[in-house]
Residue frames relative to the residue before (quaternion, step in Angstrom):
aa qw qx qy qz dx dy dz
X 1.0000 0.0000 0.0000 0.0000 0.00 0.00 0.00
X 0.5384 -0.6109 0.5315 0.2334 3.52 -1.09 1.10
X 0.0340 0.8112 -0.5825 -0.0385 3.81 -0.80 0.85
X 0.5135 -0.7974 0.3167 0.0139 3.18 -0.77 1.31
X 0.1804 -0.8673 0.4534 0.0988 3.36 0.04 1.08
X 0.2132 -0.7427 0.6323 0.0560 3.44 -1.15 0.73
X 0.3678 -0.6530 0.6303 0.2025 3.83 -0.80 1.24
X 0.6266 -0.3524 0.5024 0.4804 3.87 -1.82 0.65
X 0.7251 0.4403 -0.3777 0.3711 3.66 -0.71 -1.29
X 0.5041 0.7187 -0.2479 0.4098 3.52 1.06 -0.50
X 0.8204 0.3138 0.0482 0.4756 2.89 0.07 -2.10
X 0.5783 -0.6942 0.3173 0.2881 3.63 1.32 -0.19
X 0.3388 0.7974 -0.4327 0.2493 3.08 2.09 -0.06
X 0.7220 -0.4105 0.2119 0.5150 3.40 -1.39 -0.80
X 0.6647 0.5102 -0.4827 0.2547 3.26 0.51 -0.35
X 0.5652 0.5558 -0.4308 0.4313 3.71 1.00 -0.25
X 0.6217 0.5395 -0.4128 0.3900 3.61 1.07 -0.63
X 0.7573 0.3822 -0.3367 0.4088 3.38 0.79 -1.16
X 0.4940 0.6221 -0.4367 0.4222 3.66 1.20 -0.01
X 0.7373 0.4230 -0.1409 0.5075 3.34 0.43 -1.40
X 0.5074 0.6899 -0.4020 0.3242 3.55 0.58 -1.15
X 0.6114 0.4749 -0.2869 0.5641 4.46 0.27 -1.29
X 0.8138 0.3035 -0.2905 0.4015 3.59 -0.32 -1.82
X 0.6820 0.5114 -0.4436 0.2766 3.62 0.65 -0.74
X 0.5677 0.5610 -0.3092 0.5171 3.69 1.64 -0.69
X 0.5202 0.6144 -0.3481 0.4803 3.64 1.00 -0.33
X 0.8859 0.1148 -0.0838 0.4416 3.59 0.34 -1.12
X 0.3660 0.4558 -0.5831 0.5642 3.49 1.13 1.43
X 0.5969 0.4606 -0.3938 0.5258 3.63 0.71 -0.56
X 0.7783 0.4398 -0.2470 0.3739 3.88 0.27 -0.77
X 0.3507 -0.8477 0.2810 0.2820 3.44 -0.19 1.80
X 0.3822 -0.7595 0.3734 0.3711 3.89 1.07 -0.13
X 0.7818 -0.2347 0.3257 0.4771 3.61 -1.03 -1.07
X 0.5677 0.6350 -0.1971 0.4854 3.45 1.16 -1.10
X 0.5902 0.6538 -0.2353 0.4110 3.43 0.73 -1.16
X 0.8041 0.2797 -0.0636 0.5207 3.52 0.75 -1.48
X 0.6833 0.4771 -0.3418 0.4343 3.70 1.38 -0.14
X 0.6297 0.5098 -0.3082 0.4987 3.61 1.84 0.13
X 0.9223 0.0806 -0.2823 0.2516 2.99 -1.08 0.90
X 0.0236 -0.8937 0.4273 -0.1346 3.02 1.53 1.29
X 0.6725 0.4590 -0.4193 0.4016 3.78 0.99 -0.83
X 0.5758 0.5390 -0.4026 0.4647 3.75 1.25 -1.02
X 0.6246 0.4623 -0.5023 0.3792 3.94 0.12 -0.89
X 0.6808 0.5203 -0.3171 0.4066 3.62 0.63 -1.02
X 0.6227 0.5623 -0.3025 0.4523 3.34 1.19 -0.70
X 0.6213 0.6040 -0.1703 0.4692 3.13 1.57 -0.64
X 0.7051 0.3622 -0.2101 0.5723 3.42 1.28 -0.69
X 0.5861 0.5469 -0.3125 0.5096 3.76 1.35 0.36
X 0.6409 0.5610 -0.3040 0.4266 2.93 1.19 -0.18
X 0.4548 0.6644 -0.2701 0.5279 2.81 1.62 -1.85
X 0.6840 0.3924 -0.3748 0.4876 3.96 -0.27 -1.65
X 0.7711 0.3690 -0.4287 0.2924 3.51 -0.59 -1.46
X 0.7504 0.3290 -0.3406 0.4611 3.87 0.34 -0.69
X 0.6211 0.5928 -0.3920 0.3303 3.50 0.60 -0.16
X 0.6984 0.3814 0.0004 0.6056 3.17 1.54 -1.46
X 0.4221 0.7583 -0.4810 0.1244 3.65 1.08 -0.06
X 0.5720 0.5726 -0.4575 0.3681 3.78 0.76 0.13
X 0.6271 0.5456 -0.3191 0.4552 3.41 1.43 -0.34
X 0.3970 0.6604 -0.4492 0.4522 3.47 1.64 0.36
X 0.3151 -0.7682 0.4875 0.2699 3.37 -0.46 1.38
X 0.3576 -0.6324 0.6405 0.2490 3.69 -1.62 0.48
X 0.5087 0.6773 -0.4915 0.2025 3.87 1.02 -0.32
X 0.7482 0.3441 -0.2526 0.5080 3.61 1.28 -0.77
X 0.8479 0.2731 0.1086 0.4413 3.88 -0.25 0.38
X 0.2477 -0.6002 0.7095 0.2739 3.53 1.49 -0.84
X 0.5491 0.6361 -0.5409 -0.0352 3.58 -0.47 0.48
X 0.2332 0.7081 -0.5121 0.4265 3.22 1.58 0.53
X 0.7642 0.5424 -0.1846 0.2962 3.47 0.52 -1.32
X 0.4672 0.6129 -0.2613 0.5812 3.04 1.92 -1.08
X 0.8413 0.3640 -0.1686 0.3624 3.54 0.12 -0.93
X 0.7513 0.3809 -0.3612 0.4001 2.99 0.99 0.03
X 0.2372 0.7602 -0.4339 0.4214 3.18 1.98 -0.17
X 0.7111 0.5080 -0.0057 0.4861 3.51 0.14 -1.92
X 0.4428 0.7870 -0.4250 0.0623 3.59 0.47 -1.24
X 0.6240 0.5076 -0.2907 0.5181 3.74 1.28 -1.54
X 0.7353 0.4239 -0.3548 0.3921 3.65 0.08 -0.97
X 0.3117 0.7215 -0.4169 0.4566 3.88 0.86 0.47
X 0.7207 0.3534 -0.3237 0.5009 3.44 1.47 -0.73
X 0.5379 0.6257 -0.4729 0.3090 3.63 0.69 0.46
X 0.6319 0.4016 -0.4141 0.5176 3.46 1.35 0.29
X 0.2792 0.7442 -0.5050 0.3364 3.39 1.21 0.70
X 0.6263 0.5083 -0.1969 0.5574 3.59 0.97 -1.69
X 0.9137 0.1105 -0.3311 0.2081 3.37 0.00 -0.68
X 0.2621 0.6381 -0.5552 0.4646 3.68 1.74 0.66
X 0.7165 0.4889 -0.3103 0.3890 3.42 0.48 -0.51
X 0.6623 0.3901 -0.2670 0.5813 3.64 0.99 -0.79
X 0.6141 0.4242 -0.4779 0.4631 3.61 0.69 -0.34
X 0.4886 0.7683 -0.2447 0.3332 3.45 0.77 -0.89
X 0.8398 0.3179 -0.0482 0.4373 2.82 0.57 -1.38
X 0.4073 0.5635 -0.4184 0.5844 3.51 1.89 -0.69
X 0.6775 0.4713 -0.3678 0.4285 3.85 -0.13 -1.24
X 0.0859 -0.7514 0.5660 0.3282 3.72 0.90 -1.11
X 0.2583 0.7530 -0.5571 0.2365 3.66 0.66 0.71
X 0.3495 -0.7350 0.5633 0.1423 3.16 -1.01 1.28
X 0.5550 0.5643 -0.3839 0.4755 3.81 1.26 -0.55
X 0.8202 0.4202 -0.2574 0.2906 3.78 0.84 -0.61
X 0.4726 0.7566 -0.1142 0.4373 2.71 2.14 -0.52
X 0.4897 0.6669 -0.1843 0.5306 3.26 2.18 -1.48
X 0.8019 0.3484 -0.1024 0.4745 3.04 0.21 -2.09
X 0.4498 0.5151 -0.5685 0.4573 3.55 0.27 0.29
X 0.5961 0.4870 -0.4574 0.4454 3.42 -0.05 -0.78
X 0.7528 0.5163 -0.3441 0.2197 3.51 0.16 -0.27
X 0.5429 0.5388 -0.2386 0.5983 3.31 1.92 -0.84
X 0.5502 0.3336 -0.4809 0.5956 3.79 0.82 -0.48
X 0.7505 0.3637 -0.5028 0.2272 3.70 -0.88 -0.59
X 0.6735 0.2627 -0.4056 0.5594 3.73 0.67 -0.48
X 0.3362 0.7227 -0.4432 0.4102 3.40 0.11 0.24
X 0.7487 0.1988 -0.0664 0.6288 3.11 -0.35 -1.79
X 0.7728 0.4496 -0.3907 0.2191 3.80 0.33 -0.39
X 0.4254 0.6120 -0.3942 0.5377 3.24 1.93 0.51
X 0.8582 0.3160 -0.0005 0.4045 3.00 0.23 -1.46
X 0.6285 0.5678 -0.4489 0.2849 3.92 0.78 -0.88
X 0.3330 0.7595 -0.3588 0.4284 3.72 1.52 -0.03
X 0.8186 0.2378 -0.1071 0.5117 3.85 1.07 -1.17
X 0.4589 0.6500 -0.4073 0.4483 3.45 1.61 -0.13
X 0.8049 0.3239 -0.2410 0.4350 3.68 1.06 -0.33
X 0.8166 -0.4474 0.3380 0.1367 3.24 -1.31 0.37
X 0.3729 0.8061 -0.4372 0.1414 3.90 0.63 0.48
X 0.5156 0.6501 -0.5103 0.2263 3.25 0.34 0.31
X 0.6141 -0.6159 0.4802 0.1137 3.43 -1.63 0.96
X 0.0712 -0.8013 0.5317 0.2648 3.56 -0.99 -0.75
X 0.2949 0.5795 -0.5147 0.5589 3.32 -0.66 1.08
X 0.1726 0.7548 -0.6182 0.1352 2.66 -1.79 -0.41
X 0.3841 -0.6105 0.6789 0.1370 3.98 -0.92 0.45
X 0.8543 -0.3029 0.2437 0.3450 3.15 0.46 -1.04
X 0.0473 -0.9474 0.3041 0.0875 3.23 -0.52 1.02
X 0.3358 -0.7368 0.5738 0.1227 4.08 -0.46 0.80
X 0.0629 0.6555 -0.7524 0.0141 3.10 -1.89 0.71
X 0.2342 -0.7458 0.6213 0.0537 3.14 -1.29 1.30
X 0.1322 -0.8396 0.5269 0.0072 3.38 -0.97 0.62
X 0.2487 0.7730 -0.3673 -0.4536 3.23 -0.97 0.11
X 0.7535 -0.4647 0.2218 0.4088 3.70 -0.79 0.21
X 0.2553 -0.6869 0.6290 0.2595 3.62 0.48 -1.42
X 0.4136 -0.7244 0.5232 0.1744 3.63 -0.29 1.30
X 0.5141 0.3160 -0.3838 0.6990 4.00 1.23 -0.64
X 0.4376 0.3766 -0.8155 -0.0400 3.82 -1.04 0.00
X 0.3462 -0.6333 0.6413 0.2603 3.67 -1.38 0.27
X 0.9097 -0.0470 -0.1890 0.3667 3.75 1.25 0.41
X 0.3768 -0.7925 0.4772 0.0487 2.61 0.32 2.73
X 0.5924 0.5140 -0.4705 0.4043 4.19 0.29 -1.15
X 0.7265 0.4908 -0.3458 0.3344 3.77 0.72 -1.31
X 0.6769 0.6225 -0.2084 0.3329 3.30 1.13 -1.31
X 0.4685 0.3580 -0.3794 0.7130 3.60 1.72 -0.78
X 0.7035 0.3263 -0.5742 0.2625 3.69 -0.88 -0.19
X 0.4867 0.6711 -0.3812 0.4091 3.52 1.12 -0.46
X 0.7273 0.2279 -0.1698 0.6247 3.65 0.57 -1.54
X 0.5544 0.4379 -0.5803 0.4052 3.98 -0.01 -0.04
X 0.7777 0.3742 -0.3085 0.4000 4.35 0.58 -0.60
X 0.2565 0.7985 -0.4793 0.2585 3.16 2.02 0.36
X 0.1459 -0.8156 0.3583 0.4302 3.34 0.77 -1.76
X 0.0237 -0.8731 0.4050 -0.2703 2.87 1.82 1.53
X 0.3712 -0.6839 0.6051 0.1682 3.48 -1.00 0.63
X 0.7232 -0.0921 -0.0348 0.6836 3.29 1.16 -0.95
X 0.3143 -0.6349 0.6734 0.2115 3.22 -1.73 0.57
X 0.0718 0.7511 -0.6445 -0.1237 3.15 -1.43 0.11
X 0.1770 -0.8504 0.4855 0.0986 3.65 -0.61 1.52
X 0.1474 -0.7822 0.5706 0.2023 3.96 -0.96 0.35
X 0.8264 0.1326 -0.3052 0.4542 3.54 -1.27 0.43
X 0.2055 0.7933 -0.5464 0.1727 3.90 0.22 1.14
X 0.5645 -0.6956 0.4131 0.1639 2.88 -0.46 1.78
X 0.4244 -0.5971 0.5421 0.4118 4.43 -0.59 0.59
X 0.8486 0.3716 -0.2714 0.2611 3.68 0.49 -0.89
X 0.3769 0.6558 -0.2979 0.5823 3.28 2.43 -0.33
X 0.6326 0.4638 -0.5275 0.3263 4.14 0.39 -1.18
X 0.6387 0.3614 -0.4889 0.4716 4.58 -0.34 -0.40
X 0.6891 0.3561 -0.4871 0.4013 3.73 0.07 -0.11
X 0.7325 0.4076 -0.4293 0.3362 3.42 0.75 -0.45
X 0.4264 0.7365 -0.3948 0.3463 3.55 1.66 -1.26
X 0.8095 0.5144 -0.1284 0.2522 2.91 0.86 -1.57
X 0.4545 0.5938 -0.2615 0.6103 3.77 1.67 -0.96
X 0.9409 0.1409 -0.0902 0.2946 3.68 0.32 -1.02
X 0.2601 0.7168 -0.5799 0.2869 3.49 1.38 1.16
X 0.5519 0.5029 -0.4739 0.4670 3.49 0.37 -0.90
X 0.7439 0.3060 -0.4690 0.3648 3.35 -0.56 -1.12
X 0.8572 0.3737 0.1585 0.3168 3.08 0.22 -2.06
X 0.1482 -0.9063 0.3879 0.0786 3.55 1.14 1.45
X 0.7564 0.3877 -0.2228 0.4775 3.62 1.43 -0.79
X 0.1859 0.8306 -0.5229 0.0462 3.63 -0.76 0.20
X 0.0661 0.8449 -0.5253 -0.0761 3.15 -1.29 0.21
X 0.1789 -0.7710 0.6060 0.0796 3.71 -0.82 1.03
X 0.2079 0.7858 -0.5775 0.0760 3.25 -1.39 0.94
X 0.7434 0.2458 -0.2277 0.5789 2.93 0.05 1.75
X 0.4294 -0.3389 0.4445 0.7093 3.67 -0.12 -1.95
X 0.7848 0.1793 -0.4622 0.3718 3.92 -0.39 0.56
X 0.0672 -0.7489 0.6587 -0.0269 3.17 -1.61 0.62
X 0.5470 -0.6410 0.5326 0.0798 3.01 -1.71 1.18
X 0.4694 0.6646 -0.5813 -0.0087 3.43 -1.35 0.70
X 0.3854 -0.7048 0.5755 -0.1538 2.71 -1.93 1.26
X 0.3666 -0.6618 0.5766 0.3086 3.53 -1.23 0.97
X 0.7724 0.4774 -0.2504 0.3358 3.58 0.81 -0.36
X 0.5351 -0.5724 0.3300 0.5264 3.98 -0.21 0.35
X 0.4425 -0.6062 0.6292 0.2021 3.33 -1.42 1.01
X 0.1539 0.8238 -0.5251 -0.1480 3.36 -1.77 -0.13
X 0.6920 0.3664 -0.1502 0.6037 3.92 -0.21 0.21
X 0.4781 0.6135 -0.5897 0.2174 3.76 0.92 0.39
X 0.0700 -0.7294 0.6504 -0.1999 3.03 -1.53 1.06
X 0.2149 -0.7890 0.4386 0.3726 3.52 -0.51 0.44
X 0.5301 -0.4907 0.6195 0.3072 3.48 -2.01 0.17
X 0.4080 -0.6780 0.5999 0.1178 3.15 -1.29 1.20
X 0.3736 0.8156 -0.4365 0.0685 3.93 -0.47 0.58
X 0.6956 -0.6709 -0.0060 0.2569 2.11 0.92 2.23
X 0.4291 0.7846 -0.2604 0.3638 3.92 0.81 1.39
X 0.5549 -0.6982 0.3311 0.3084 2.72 2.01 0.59
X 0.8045 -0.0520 -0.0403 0.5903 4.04 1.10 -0.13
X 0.7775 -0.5688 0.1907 0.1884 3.48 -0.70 0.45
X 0.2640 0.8471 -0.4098 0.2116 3.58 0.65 0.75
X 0.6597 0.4550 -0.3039 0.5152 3.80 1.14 0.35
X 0.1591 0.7994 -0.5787 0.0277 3.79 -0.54 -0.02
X 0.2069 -0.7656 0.5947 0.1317 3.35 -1.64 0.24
X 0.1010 -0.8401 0.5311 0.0443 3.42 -0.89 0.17
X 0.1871 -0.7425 0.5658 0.3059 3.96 -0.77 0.13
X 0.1402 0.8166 -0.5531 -0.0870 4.27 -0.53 0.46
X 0.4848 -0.7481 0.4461 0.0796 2.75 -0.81 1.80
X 0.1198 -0.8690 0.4764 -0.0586 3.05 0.02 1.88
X 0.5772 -0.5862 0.3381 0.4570 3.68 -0.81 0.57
X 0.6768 0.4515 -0.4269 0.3946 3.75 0.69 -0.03
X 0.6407 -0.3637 0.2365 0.6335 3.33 1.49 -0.81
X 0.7049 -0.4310 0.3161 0.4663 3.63 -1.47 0.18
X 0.0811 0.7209 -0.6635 -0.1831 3.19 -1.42 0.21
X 0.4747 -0.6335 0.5180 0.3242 3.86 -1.18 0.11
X 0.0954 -0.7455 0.6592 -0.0227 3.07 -0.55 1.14
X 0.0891 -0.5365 0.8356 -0.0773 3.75 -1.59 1.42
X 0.0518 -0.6849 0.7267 -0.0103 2.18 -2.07 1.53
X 0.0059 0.8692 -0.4896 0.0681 3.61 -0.14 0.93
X 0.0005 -0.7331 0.6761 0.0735 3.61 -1.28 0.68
X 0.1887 -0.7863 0.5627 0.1717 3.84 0.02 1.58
X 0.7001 -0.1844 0.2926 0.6247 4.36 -1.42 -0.19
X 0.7069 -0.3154 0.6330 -0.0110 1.61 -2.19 0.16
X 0.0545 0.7522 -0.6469 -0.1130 3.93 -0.51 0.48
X 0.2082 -0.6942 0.6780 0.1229 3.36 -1.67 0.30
X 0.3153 -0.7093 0.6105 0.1574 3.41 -1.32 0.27
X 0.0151 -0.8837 0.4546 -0.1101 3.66 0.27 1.22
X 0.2084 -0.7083 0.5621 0.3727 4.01 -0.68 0.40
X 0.7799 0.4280 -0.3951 0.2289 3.24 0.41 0.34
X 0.6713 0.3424 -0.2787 0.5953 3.07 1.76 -0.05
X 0.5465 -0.5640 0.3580 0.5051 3.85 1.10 -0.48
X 0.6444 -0.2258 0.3777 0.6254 3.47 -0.58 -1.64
X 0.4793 -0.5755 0.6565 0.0900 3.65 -0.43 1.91
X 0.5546 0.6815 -0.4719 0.0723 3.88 -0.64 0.52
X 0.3310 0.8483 -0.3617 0.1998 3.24 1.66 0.09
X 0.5611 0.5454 -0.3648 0.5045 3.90 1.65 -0.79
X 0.7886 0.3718 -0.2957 0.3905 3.34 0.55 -1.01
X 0.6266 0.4883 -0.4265 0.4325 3.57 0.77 -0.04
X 0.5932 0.3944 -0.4922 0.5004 3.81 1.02 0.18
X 0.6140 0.4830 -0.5392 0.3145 3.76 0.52 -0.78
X 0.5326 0.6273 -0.3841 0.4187 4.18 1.53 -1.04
X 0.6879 0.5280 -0.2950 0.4012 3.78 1.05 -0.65
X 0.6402 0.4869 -0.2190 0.5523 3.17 1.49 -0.66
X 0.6395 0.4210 -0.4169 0.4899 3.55 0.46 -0.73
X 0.5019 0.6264 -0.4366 0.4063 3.79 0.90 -1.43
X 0.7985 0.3211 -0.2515 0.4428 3.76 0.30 -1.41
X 0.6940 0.3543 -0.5098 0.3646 3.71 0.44 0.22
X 0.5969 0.4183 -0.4933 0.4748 3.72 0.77 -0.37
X 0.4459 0.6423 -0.5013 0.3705 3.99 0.50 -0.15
X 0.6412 0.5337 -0.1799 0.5213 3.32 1.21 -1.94
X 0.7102 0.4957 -0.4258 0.2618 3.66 0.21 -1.10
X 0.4116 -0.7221 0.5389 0.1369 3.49 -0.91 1.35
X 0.5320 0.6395 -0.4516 0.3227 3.66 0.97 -0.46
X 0.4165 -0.6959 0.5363 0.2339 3.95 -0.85 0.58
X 0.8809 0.1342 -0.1824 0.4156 3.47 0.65 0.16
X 0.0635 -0.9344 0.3209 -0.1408 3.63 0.33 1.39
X 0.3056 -0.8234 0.4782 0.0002 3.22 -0.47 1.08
X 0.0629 -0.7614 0.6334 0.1227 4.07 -0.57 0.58
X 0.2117 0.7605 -0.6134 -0.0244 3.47 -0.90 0.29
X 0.2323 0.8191 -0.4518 0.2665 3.79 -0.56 1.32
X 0.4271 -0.6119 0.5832 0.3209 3.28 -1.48 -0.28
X 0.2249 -0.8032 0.5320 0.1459 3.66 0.44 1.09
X 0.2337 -0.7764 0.5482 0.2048 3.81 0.97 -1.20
X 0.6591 0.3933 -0.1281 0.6281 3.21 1.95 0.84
X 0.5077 -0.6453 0.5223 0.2302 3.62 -0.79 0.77
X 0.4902 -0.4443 0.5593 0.4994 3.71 -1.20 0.09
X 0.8164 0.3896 -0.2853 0.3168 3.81 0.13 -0.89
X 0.3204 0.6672 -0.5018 0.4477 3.61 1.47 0.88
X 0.1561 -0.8035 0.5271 0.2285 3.55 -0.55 0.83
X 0.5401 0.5861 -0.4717 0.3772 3.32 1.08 0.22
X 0.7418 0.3988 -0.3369 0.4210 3.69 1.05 0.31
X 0.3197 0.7876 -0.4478 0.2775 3.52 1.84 0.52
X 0.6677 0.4280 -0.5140 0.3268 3.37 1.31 0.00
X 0.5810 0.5079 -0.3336 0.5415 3.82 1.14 0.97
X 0.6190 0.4646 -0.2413 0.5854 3.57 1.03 -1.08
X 0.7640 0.3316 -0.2489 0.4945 4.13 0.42 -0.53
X 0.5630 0.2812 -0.5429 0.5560 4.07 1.19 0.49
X 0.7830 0.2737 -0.1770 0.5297 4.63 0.24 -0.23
X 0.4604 -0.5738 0.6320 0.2437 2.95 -2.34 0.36
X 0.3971 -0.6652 0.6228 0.1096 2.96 -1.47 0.56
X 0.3834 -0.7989 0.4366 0.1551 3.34 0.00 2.18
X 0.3891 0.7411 -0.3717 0.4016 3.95 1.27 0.27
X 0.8176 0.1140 0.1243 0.5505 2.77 0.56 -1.99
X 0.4724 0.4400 -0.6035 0.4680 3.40 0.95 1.25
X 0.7501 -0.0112 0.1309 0.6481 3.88 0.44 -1.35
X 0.4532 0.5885 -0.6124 0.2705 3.62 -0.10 1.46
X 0.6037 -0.5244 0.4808 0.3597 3.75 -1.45 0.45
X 0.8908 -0.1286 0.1463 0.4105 3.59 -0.37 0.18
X 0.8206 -0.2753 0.1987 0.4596 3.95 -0.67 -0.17
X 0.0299 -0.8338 0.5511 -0.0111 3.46 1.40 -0.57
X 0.1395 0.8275 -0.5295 0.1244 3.14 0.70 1.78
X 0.3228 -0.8340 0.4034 0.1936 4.01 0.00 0.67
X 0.7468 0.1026 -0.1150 0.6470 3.85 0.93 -0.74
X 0.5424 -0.2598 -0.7988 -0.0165 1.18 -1.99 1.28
X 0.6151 -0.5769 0.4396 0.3092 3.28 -1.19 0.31
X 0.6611 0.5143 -0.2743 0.4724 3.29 0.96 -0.99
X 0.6262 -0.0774 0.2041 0.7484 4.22 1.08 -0.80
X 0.3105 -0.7697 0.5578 -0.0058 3.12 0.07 2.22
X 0.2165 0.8267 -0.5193 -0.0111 4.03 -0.54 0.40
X 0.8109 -0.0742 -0.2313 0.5324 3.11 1.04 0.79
X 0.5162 -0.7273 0.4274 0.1481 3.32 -1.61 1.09
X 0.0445 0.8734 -0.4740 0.1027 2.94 0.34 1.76
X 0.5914 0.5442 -0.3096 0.5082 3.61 1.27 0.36
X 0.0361 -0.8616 0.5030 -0.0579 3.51 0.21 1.29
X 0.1278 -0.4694 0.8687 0.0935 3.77 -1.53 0.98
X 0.1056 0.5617 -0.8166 0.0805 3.45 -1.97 1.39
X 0.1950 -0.7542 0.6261 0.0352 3.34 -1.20 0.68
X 0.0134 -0.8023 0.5811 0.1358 3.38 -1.68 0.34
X 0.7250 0.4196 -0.2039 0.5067 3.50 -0.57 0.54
X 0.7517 0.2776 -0.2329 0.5510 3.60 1.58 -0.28
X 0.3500 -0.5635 0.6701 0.3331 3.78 -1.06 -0.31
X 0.7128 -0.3897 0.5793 0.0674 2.31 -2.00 1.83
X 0.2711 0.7100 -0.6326 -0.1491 3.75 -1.31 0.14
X 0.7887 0.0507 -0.1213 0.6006 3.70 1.67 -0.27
X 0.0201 -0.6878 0.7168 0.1123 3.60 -1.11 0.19
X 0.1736 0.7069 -0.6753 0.1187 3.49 -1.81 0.80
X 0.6348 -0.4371 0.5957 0.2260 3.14 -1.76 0.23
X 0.0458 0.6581 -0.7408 -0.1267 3.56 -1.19 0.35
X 0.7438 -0.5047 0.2777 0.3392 3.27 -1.43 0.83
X 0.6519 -0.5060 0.3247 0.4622 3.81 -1.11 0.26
X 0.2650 -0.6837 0.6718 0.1048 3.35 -1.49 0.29
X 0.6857 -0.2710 0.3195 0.5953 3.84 -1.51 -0.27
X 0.9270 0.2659 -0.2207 0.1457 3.73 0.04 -0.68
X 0.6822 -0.3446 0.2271 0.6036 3.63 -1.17 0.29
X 0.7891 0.3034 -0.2697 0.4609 4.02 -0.15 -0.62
X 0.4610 -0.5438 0.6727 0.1979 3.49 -1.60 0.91
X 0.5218 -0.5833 0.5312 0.3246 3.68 -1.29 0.57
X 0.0666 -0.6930 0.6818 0.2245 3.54 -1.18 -0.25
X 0.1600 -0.7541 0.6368 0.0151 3.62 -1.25 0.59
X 0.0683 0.6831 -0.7260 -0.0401 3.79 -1.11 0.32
X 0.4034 -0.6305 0.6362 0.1869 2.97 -2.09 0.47
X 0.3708 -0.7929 0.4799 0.0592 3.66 -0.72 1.02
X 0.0326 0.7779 -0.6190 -0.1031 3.19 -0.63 0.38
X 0.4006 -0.7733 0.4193 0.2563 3.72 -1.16 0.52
């Protein structure tokens, strides 16, 4: 009877392992046909995203404001970055894996600007805007909060008529000058002049201006708190008051003749709302010139967008931050000025 022989490489000994052993690690590593035919719906998901944040101004506002909505929100879009990617990678799809790359690059090219660290030290001068919250239940606590800020000026928004002597009162010492008119109000270690309020167009008082004769020189200081928005299913994002009062303020700082100008407010709106470019496109935002990160301000409890805004003209930005929470729904925000 004929007996069959079998070679090592055969039988599986070692030499077939150490033969086989490289190429077989080679083509688990190598993504094949399969690779590019899997996860075709995510890649597309991937290039929708990309558009919507790239192109998000072309989101109409006619139904819903929802342009506004979305750009309100716009940064937190990058949290479905991580998990296109982990899904991605479960699927092992090489098509979805590609098209990612595309949502990170406009991405980071919006935003990787506030992920970093720019702020200076120094300073001419420095402001903090706040607002209060008509419920705080403890206005005396909240001015001791912004009086140990070390704020040159303060500027508060939604101040309650029966709350203004508790605060007047918490923040003479620091802050010998002030003025209230309406629900916002102005104070200052330095003498005030010309305060008066800003019409913007709301039927009761919620804008003002002032001139404080800082030690480098005057600057105009606005303090403004525009509507209220809402997010409704039946109407969308409710924002249609506050985007005229943004047209009106826009046209008095346009008007203001003064060479060095200060905003400080509750806009109720991101810089990346176009519905406040007619304010955001005359000033800088002391954030996104020389601030740490998003310096998101409301909520207060899990801050998720930075709807309190210091913008300046005519000076330089040198810091921008958060101070810690107070009684109310918004965190202060403060920058440091330089002239």
């Amino acid at each position: 009877m004929g007996q069959a022989y079998m070679t090592e490489s055969e039988r599986g000994g070692p030499g077939a392992e150490r033969s086989g052993s490289g190429t077989g690690r080679l083509s688990a590593l190598r993504p094949g046909p399969g690779a590019w035919r899997r996860g075709i719906v995510l890649g597309v998901f991937c290039v929708l995203l990309a558009l919507l944040m790239a192109f998000h101004s072309k989101v109409p506002n006619r139904i819903g404001s929802l342009g506004s909505l979305l750009e309100t929100f716009l940064p937190w879009l990058g949290l479905a970055l991580p998990v296109l990617l982990v899904l991605g990678l479960l699927r092992r799809s090489a098509t979805a894996l590609v098209a990612l790359v595309l949502p990170v690059a406009v991405w980071l090219n919006l935003f990787v600007g506030l992920t970093t660290d720019k702020s200076g030290s120094g300073g001419d001068l420095t402001v903090v805007t706040h607002n209060v919250n008509a419920d705080n239940r403890d206005p005396a606590g909240t001015a001791r909060e912004v009086a140990a800020s070390g704020a040159d000026v303060v500027a508060l928004e939604e101040l309650q008529a029966d709350a203004v002597p508790a605060y007047e009162k918490e923040l003479a010492e620091t802050f010998p000058h002030h003025s209230v008119q309406g629900t916002v109000g102005l104070w200052s270690k330095y003498p005030l002049s010309d305060t008066r309020p800003v019409d913007i167009e709301m039927g009761w008082t919620r804008a003002m201006r002032g001139t404080v004769a800082a030690p480098d020189g005057p600057v105009a200081v606005y303090v403004a708190h525009l509507p209220s928005v809402r997010v409704k299913l039946n109407a969308g994002f409710t924002a249609g008051q506050r985007d005229g009062s943004a047209e009106a303020l826009g046209l008095a700082i346009r008007d203001e003749p003064a060479e060095r100008v200060v905003l400080l407010g509750d806009l109720n709106g991101t810089m990346n709302d176009r519905a406040l470019s007619s304010v955001t496109s005359q000033m800088r935002s002391t954030q996104g010139a020389a601030g740490d990160g998003f310096g998101f301000s409301w909520p207060a409890s899990f801050p998720m967008a930075r709807i309190d805004q210091i913008m300046v003209r005519g000076v330089e930005p040198v810091s921008s931050w958060s101070l810690p929470a107070t009684g109310s729904d918004h965190l202060p925000v403060a920058a440091s000025l330089r002239f």
